[in-house]
C-alpha positions as CSV (number, residue, x, y, z in Angstrom):
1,X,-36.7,-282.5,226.4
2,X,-37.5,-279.0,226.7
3,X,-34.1,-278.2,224.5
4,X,-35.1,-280.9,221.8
5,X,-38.5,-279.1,221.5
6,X,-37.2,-275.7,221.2
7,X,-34.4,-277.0,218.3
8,X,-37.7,-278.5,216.6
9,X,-39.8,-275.5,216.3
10,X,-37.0,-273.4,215.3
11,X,-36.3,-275.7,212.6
12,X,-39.5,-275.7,211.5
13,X,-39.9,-271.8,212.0
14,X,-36.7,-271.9,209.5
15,X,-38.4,-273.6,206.9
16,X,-41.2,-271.8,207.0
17,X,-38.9,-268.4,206.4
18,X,-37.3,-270.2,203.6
19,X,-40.3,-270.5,202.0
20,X,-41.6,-267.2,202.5
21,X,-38.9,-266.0,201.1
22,X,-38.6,-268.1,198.1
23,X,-42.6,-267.2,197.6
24,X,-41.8,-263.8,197.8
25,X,-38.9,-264.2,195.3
26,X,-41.1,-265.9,193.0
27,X,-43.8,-263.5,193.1
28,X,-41.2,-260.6,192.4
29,X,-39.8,-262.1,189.5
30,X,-43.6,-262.5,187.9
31,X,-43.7,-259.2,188.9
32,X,-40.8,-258.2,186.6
33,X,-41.3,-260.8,184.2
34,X,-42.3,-258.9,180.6
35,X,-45.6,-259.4,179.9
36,X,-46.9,-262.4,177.6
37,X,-47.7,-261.6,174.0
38,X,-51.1,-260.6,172.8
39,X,-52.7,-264.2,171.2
40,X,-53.3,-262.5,167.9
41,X,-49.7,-261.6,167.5
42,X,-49.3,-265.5,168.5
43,X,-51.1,-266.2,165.8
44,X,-49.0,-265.3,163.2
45,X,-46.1,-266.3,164.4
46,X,-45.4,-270.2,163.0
47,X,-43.3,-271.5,166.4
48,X,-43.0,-269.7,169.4
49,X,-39.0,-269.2,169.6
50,X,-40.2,-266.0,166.6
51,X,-41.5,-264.3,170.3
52,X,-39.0,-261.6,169.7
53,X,-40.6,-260.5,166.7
54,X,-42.4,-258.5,168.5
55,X,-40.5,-255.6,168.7
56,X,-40.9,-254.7,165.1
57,X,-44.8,-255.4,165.3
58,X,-44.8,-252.6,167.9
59,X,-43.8,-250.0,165.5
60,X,-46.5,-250.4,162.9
61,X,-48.6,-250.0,165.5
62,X,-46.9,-246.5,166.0
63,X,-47.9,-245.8,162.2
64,X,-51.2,-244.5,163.3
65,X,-50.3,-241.1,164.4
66,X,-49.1,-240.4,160.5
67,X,-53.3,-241.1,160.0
68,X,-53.8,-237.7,162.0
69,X,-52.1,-235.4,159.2
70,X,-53.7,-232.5,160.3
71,X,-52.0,-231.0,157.5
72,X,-55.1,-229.7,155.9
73,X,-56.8,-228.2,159.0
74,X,-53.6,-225.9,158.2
75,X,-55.7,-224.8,155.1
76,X,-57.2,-222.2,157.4
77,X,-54.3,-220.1,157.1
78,X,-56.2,-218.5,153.9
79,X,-58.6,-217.1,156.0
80,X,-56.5,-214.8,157.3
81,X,-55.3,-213.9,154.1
82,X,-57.8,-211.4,154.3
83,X,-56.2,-208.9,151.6
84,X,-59.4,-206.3,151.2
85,X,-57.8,-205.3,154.5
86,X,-55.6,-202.6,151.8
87,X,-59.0,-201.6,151.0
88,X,-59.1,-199.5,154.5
89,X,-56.2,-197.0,152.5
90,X,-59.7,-195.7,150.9
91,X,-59.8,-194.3,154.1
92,X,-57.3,-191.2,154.3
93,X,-59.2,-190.1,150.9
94,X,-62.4,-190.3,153.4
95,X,-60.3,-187.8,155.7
96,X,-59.9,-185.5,152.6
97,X,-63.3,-185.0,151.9
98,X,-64.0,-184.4,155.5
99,X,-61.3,-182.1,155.6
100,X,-63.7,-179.3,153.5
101,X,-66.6,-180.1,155.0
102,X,-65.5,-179.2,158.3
103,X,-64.1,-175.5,157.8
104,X,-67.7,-174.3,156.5
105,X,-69.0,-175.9,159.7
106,X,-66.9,-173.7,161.5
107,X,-68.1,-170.5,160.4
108,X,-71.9,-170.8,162.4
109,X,-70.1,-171.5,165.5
110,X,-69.2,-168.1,166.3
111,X,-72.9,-166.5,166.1
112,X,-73.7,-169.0,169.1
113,X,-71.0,-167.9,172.0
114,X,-71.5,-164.4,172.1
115,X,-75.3,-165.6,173.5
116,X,-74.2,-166.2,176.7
117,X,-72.1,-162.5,177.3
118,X,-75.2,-161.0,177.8
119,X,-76.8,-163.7,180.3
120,X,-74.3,-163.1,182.7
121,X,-74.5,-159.4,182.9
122,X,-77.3,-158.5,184.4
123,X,-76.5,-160.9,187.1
124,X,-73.3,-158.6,188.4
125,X,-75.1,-155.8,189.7
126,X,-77.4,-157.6,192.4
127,X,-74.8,-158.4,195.1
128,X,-73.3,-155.1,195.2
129,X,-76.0,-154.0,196.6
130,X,-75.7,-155.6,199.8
131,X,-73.0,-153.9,201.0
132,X,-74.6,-150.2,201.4
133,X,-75.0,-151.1,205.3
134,X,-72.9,-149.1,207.3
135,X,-70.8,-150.2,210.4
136,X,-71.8,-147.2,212.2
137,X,-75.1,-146.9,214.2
138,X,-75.3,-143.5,213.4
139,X,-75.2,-141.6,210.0
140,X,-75.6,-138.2,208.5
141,X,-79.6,-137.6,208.1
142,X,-80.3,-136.8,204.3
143,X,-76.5,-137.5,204.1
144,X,-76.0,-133.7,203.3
145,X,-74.8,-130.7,205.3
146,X,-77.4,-127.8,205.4
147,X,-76.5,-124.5,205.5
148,X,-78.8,-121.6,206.9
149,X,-78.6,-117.9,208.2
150,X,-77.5,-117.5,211.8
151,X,-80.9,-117.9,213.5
152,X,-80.3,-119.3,217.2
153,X,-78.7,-116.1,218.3
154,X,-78.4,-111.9,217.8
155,X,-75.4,-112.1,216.6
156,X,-76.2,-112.1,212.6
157,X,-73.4,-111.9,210.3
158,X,-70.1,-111.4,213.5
159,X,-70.8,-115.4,214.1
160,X,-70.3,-118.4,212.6
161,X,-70.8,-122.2,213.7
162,X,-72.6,-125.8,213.3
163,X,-75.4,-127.3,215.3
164,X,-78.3,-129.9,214.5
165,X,-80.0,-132.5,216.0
166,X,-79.5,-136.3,217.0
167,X,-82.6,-138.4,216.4
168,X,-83.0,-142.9,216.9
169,X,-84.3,-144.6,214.2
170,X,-87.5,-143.6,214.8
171,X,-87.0,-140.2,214.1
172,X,-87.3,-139.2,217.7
173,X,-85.0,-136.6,219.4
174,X,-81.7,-138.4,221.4
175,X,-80.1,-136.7,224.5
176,X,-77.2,-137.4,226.4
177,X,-75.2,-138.5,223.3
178,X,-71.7,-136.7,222.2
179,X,-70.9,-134.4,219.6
180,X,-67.1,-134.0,218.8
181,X,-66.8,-130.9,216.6
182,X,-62.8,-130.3,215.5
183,X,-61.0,-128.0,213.0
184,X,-57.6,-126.3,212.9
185,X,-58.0,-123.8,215.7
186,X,-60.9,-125.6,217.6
187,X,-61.3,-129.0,219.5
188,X,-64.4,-128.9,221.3
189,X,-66.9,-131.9,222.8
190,X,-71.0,-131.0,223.5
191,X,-74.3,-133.6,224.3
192,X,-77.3,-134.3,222.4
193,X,-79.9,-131.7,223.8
194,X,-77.5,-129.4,225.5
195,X,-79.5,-126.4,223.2
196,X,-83.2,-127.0,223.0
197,X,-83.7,-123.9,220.4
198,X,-82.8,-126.8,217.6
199,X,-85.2,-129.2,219.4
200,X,-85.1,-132.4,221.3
201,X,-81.5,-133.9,221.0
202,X,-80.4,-130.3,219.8
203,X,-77.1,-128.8,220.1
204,X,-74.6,-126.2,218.7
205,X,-70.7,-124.9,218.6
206,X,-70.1,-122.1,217.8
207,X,-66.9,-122.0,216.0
208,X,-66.0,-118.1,215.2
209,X,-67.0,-114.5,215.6
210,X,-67.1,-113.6,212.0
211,X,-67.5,-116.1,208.9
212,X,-64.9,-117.6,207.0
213,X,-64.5,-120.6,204.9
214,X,-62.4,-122.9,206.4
215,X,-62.6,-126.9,207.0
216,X,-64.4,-128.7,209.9
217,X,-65.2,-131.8,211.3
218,X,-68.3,-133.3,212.7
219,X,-68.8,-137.0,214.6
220,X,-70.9,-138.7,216.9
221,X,-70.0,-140.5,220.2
222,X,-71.5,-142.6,222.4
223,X,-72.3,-141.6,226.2
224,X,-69.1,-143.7,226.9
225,X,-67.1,-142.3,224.1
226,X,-66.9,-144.9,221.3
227,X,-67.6,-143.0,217.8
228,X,-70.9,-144.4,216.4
229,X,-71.2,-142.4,213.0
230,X,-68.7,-141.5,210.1
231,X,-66.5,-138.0,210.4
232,X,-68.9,-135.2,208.7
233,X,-67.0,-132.7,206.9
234,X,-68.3,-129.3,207.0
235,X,-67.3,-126.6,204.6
236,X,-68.2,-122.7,205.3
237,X,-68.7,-120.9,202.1
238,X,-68.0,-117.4,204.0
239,X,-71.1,-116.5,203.1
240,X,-73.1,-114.3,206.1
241,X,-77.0,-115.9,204.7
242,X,-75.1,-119.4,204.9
243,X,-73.1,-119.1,208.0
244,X,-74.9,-121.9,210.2
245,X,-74.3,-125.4,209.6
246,X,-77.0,-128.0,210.3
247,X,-75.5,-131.4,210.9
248,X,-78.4,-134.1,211.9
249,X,-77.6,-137.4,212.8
250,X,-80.0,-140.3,212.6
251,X,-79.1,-144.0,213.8
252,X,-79.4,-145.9,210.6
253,X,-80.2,-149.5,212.0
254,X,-81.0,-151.5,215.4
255,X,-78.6,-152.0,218.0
C-alpha cells in the first residue's frame, strides 16, 4: 500500500509540473507575442487579415520630425554677419593722431625729474657724522702739538725734548699711566706724573742736548701696557724759542 501511494502522489506531482510548465510556456509566448494594434488603426482597416498594413502606417507617423525644420532658426547666422566690424580699421588712423600728440607731451616731463636730485642731497651728509668716535680712550688734547721755549730746566737752547700732561675726561690730572716716546736714535718709556713741574699727571723726555728737527713719536699706554691713544707725531722745527714739545692727552669718552 505504502508503494501504491507513493506512485500516486508522484503521478500527481507530475502533472502538476506539466502544467507549470506549459503555464509558464504560455505566459512566455504572451510575453513575446507582438503587441495588438491600436483600435483606431483597426478602424480603417476593412477585415482584419490587412493587420500587416501596419508597418507602412508606422512611417507616416515618422513624418513628424520633417515639422521641426528648424531651418529658419538658422536665420541667425546674419547676426553675426556683423560687417561694421571693418569699421575698427578707423582705428590705426586713431594711432596716427595720437602719434603727435604724444611727442609735445614729452617735452614737460623732463622739468619734473631733476626735482628730486636736490631732495636727496642734503640727506648724505648726516650719517657721516657718526663715525668721528674714536677707538682709543685717549686722544691728543686740542689735537695739536704745542711748542714752547725750554722752561722745565737751565739748560736753554743745549736741550731739546717733549713732555705734557695726561688728564680723564674730566679734565683732571692721571698718574701711573705710560708714555712711549720713540724716534730714530731714542726708544724710551715714562708714567703719568713722574715730573710734577708740568702738573698732576706731568711728565717729560728729554730727547737731545742741542735742537734739531728731526721726527718723533708720541703714544699712550695703559698701566698694563695696551696702547690707549693714536701715535702723536712730533716735529722739531730746530728752532731754540720752540724746542719743547707739549703733548697733552685727554681720554675722549667713558670706559
Amino acid at each position: 500500500m505504502g508503494q501504491g501511494n507513493a506512485r500516486t502522489f508522484n503521478i500527481i506531482s507530475l502533472i502538476f509540473l506539466i502544467l507549470t510548465i506549459l503555464a509558464v510556456v504560455f505566459i512566455v509566448s504572451r510575453l513575446l507575442a507582438p503587441p495588438p494594434a491600436p483600435s483606431a488603426v483597426a478602424v480603417q482597416v476593412p477585415t482584419q487579415f490587412v493587420l500587416p498594413s501596419l508597418a507602412p502606417s508606422s512611417t507616416p507617423s515618422r513624418t513628424l520630425p520633417p515639422t521641426f525644420t528648424f531651418t529658419p532658426t538658422n536665420t541667425l547666422t546674419p547676426t553675426s554677419t556683423f560687417t561694421p566690424s571693418p569699421t575698427i580699421t578707423a582705428s590705426p588712423t586713431i594711432t596716427e593722431t595720437a602719434g603727435p600728440t604724444d611727442t609735445p607731451s614729452n617735452t614737460p616731463t623732463p622739468s619734473i625729474s631733476p626735482t628730486p636730485e636736490p631732495s636727496a642731497t642734503p640727506t648724505g651728509p648726516t650719517p657721516t657724522r657718526e663715525p668721528t668716535l674714536s677707538p682709543f680712550l685717549y686722544s691728543l688734547r686740542q689735537d695739536q702739538v704745542i711748542f714752547t721755549q725750554n722752561f722745565a730746566n737751565t739748560a736753554g737752547c743745549a736741550w731739546q725734548g717733549i713732555g705734557g700732561q695726561v688728564f680723564d675726561i674730566n679734565s683732571q690730572g692721571v698718574n701711573g699711566l705710560q708714555i712711549h716716546v720713540f724716534g730714530s736714535d731714542i726708544d724710551r718709556f715714562v708714567i703719568s706724573g713722574s715730573n710734577s713741574l708740568y702738573g698732576i699727571g706731568g711728565w717729560e723726555v728729554p730727547v737731545d742736548n742741542k735742537i734739531n728737527s728731526q721726527t718723533y713719536y708720541v703714544e699712550l699706554l695703559s698701566a698694563a701696557g695696551t696702547v690707549i691713544s693714536p701715535r702723536v707725531q712730533v716735529v722739531f722745527p730746530s728752532d731754540c724759542a720752540r724746542n719743547l714739545a707739549l703733548v697733552n692727552f685727554i681720554q675722549a669718552r667713558p670706559q
